[in-house]
C-alpha positions in Angstrom: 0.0 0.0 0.0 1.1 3.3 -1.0 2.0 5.3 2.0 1.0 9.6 1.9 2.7 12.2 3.9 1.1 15.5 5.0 3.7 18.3 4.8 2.3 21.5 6.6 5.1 24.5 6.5 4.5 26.6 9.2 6.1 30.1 11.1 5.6 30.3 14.7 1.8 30.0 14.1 0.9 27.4 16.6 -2.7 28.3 17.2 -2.9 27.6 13.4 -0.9 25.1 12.8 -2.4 22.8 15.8 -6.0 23.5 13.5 -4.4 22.1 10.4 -3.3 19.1 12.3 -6.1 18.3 13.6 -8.3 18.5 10.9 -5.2 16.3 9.3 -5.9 13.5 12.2 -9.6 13.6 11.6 -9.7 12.6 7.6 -11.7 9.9 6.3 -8.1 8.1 5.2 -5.7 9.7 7.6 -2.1 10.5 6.7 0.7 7.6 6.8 2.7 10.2 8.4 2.8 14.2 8.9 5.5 16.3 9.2 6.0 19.7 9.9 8.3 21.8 8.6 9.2 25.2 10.8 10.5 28.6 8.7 11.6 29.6 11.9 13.3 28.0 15.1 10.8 27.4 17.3 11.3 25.0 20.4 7.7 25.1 21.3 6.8 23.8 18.0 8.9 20.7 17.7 7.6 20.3 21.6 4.5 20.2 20.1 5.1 18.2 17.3 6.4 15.6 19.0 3.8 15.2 21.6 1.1 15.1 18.5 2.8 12.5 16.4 4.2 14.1 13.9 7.6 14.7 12.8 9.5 17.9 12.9 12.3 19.6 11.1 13.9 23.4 10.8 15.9 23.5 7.6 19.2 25.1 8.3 21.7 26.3 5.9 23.7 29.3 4.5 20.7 30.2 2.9 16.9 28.5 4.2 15.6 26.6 1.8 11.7 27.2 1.4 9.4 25.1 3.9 8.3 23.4 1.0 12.0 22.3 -0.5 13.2 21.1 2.7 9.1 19.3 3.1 9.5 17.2 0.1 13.1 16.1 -0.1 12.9 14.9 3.7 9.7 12.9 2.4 11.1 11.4 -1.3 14.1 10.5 0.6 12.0 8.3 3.3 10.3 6.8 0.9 7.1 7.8 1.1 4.9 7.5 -2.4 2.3 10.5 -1.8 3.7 13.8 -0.6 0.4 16.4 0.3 1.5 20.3 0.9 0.0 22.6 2.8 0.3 25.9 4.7 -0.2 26.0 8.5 -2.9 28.6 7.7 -5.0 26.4 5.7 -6.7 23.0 6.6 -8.2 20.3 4.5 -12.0 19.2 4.5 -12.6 16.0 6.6 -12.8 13.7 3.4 -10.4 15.3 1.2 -7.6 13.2 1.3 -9.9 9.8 0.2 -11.7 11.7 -2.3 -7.5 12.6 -3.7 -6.6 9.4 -3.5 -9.8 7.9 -5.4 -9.2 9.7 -8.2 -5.9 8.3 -9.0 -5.9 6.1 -11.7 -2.3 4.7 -12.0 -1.2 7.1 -14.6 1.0 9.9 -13.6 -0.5 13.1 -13.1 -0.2 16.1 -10.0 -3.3 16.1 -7.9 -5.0 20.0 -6.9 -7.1 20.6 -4.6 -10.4 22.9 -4.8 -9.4 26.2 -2.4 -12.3 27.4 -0.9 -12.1 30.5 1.2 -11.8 30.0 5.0 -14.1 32.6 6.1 -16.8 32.5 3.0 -17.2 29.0 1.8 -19.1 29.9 -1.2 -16.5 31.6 -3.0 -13.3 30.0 -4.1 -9.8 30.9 -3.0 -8.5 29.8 -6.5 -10.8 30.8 -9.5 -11.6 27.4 -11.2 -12.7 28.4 -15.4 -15.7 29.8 -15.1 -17.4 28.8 -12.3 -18.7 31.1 -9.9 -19.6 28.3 -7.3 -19.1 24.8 -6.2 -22.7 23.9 -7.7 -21.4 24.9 -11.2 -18.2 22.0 -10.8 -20.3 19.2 -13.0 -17.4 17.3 -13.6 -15.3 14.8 -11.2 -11.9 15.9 -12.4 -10.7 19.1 -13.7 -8.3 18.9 -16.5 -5.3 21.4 -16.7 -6.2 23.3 -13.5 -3.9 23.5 -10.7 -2.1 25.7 -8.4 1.4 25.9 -7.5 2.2 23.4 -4.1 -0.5 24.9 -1.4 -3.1 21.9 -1.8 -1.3 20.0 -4.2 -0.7 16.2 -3.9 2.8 14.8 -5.6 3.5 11.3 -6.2 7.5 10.4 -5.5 7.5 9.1 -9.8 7.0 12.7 -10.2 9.9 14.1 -8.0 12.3 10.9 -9.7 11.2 12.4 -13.1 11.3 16.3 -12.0 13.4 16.8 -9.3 12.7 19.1 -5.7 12.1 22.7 -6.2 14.9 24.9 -6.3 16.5 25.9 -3.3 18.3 28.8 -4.4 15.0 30.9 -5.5 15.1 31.7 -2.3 11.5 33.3 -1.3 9.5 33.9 -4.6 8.8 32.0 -7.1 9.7 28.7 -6.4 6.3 27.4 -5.8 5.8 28.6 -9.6 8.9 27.4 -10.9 8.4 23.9 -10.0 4.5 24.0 -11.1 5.7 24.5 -14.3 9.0 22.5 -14.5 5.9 19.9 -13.9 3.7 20.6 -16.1 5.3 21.9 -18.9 8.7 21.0 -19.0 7.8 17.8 -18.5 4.1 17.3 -19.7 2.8 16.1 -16.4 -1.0 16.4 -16.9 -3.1 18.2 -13.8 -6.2 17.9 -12.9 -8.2 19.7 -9.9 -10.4 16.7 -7.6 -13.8 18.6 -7.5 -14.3 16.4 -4.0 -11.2 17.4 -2.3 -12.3 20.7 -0.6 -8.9 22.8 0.8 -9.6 25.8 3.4 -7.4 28.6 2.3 -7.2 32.3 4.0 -8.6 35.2 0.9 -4.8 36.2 -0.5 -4.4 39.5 -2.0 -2.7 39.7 -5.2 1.1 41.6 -5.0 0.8 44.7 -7.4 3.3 46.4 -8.3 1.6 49.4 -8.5 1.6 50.1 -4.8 4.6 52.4 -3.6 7.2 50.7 -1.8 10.2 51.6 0.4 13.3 51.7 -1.7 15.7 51.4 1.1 13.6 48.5 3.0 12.0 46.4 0.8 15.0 43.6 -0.4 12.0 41.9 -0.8 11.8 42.9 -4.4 15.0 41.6 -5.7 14.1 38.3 -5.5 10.6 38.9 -7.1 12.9 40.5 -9.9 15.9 38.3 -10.0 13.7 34.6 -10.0 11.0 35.6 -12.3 13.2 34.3 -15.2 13.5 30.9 -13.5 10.0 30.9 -13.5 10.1 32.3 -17.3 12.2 29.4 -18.4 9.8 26.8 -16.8 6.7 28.2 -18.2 8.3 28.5 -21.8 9.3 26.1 -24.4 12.4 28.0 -25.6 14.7 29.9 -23.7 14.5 33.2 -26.6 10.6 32.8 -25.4 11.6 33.2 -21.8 14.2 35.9 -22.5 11.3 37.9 -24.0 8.6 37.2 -21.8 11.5 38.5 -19.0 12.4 41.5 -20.8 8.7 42.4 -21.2 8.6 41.7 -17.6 11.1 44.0 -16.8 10.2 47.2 -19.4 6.7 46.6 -17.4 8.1 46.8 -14.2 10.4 50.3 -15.3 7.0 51.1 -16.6 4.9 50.5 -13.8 7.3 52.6 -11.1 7.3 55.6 -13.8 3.8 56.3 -13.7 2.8 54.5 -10.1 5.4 55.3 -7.6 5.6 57.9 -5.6 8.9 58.2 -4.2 12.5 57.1 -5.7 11.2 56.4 -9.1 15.0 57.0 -10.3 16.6 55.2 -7.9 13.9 52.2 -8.1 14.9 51.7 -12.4 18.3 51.9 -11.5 18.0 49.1 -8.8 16.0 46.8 -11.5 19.1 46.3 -13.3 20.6 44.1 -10.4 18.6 41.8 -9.9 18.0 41.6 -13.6 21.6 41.3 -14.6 21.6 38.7 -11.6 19.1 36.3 -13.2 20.6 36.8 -16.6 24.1 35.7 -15.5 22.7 32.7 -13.4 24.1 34.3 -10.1 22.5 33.6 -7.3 24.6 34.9 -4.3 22.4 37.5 -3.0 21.2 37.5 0.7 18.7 39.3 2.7 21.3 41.2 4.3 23.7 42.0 1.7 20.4 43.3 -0.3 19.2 45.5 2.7 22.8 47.0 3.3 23.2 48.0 -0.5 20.5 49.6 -0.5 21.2 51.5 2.3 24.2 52.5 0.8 22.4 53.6 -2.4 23.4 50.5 -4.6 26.7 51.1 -5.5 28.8 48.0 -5.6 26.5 45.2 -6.3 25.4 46.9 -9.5 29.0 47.1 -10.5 30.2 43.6 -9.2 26.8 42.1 -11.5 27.5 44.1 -14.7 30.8 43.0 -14.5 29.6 39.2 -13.5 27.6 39.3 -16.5 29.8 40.6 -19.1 32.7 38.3 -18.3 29.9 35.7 -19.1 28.9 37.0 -22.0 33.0 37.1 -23.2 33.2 33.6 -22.0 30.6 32.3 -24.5 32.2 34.2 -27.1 35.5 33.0 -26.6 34.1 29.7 -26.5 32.4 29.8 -29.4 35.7 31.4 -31.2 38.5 28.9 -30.3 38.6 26.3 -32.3 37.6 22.5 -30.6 40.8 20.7 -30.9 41.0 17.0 -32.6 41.5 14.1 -30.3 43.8 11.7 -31.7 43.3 7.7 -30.1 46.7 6.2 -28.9 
């Protein structure tokens, strides 16, 4: 018998996570196993934890990985055949986890669930096509409809295929990434499980056009710097993903030109780091080496990734220029 896992990421939310468990220990078909997976070192956590059952780790590292890394490489490497994610601040319906596993039919495929808001359960927390409400789902299974890890159920032939998310798109974008490293990289089909009801808090969608703190927000880097990851996923070709990225990015010079209020010089300038970041594959970056920078108005991060990225650029040239030399068999 094929054995599931619950992975539920949490940070320092115990009230919430303890309601997620819970409603994990009173399914239909409870989990094999659940483990929780901490953002943040908290020893009242894995106290809990371990007096509920479940297992417990804190990912540790020059750079935390994402709950969700960490969550399903400790699971693939146990063993475990279904991996289920989930957010502390979400919980599934009580018979959401059989009506998952009943709709698997043997052939590979990544299992969604339907989100339906926490606080109004008529309206979804995901849009599904057209439908306004769960009375206008007809249909057992949704085809190509899915949502990136939060509710998702992944079968371990799909990580042996796939791989983990990456770890070093460190805060955004990974959960994206990896969606479509499934689904389109590798033609996984999706499918949503109209009976597998998922409790999910509203979210409200990041906008760009909101003014934001120039010399506070390292936040945006990342957003910047791994939404070509996420580019290269989504497309076929890497010239599509270049171009979708550099639409991305006249957008987002766009977008702080006519909605920004303050440091709309200073903001442009900043794109180019992370941009030149993402196009040279470098991936150093830290939340502090971000927020000092920008402190300091930018100066030699900008300089050290030009110059990252043009001795790139030279290298491929050069490469391309010296001729490949003949091997001759002894």
């Amino acid at each position: 018998m094929e054995k599931v896992i619950a992975v539920v990421v949490t940070a320092n939310r115990l009230p919430l996570l303890s309601r997620c468990v819970a409603a994990l220990k009173n399914q239909s078909r409870t989990p094999d196993a659940i483990l929780i997976v901490s953002n943040e070192r908290n020893n009242d956590t894995a106290q809990w934890a371990s007096s509920n059952d479940s297992f417990y780790i804190f990912p540790t590292g020059d750079k935390d990985p994402q709950g969700f890394v960490a969550g399903i490489e400790w699971a693939y490497k146990k063993g475990y055949s279904w991996i289920w994610c989930m957010e502390d601040s979400s919980y599934p319906k009580e018979d959401a986890l059989e009506k998952m596993l009943e709709a698997d039919s043997g052939r590979l495929c990544l299992y969604n669930s339907v989100q339906l808001n926490i606080s109004d359960r008529k309206k979804f927390g995901q849009q599904i096509n057209n439908c306004g409400t769960m009375d206008a789902i007809t249909a057992r299974l949704i085809h190509g409809i899915g949502y990136p890890l939060n509710g998702i159920m992944i079968h371990r032939n799909i990580i042996e295929r796939v791989g983990i998310p990456q770890q070093k798109l460190f805060l955004s974008g990974y959960e994206a990434e990896y969606y479509y490293r499934i689904t389109r990289k590798n033609n996984i089909p999706v499918c949503t499980v109209a009976g597998n009801i998922y409790y999910h808090p509203s979210v409200t969608a990041p906008t760009y056009k909101q003014d934001w703190n120039y010399k506070t927000d390292w936040k945006m880097y990342f957003c910047v710097r791994n939404r070509l990851c996420v580019s290269k996923a989504k497309y076929t070709t890497k010239l599509a993903a270049w171009f979708n990225y550099c639409g991305f990015l006249l957008a987002m010079a766009a977008a702080v030109l006519v909605y920004q209020k303050t440091d709309k010089l200073k903001k442009i300038r900043f794109l180019f780091w992370p941009a030149l970041d993402a196009f040279a594959n470098n991936f150093y970056a830290t939340p502090q080496l971000i927020a000092e920078q920008l402190k300091n108005n930018l100066t030699n991060p900008f300089r050290d990734s030009a110059m990252h990225f043009i001795r790139g650029i030279v290298a491929v040239i050069a490469s391309l220029l010296t001729p490949q030399r003949k091997t001759v068999d002894a």
